[in-house]
Every structure is written in structure tokens, then in C-alpha cells.
C-alpha positions as CSV (number, residue, x, y, z in Angstrom):
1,X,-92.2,33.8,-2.2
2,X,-92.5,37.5,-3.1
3,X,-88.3,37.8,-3.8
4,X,-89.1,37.6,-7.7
5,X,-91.6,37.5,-9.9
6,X,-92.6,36.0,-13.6
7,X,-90.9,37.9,-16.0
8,X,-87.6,39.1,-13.9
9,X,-84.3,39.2,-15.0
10,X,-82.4,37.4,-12.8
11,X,-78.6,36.1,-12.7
12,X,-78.1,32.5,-11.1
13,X,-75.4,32.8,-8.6
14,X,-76.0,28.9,-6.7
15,X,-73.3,26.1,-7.7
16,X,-75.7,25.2,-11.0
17,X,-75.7,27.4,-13.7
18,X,-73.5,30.2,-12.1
19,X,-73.6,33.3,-13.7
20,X,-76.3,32.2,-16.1
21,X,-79.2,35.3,-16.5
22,X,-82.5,34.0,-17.8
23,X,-85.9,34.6,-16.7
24,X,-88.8,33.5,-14.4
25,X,-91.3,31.9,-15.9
26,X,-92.8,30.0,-13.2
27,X,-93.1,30.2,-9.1
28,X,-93.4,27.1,-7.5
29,X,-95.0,28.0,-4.4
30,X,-95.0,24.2,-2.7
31,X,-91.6,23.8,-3.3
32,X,-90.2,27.7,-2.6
33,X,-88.5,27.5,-6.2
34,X,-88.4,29.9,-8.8
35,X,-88.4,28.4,-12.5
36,X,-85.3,30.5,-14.5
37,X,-84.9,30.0,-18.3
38,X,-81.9,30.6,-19.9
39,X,-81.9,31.2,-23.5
40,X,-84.5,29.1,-25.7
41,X,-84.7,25.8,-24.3
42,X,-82.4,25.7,-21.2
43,X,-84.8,25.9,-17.7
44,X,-84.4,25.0,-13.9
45,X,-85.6,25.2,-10.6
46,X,-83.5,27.5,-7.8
47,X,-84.5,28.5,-4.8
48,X,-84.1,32.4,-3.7
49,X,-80.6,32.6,-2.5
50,X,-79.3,31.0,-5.7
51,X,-80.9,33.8,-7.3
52,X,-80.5,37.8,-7.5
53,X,-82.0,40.4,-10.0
54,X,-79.8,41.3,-12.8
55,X,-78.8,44.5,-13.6
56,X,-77.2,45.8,-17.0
């Protein structure tokens, strides 16, 4: 689990979210998920190929 890491930017591109960018705030190492939050209250759970770091 070394693609991201807490604090990256990242835009969702899996069939949740899509095209969402939020943040990881969490790595859930037993389950190979990353934990994204989008805006103030809005988080989830994706694996790695739903994600992909975002660039401005």
C-alpha cells in the first residue's frame, strides 16, 4: 500500500464518486483501501485503481 499516502490529493475515478478530489486521511492496510474525504463531511473507502493523484 505505498500508491498514496495521508494527506494526498487524489481524484476518484472508480464508478462511486467519479471525479470527486478529496483527500486521504486514512490507509486501511487489512483491507488495501485508502480513506478519501471529499469536502467537510463526505468520506469513503477505494481501493488504488479507483484512485489517481490529482493535479491542478
Amino acid at each position: 500500500m505505498d500508491a498514496f499516502a495521508i494527506g494526498d490529493t487524489v481524484e476518484i475515478t472508480g464508478p462511486v464518486m467519479t471525479g470527486n478530489v478529496g483527500t486521504v486521511v486514512h490507509l486501511d492496510t487489512a483491507r488495501e483501501k485508502y480513506l478519501v474525504r471529499v469536502g467537510g463531511a463526505t468520506q469513503n473507502y477505494f481501493p488504488a485503481e479507483q484512485l489517481r493523484l490529482f493535479r491542478a
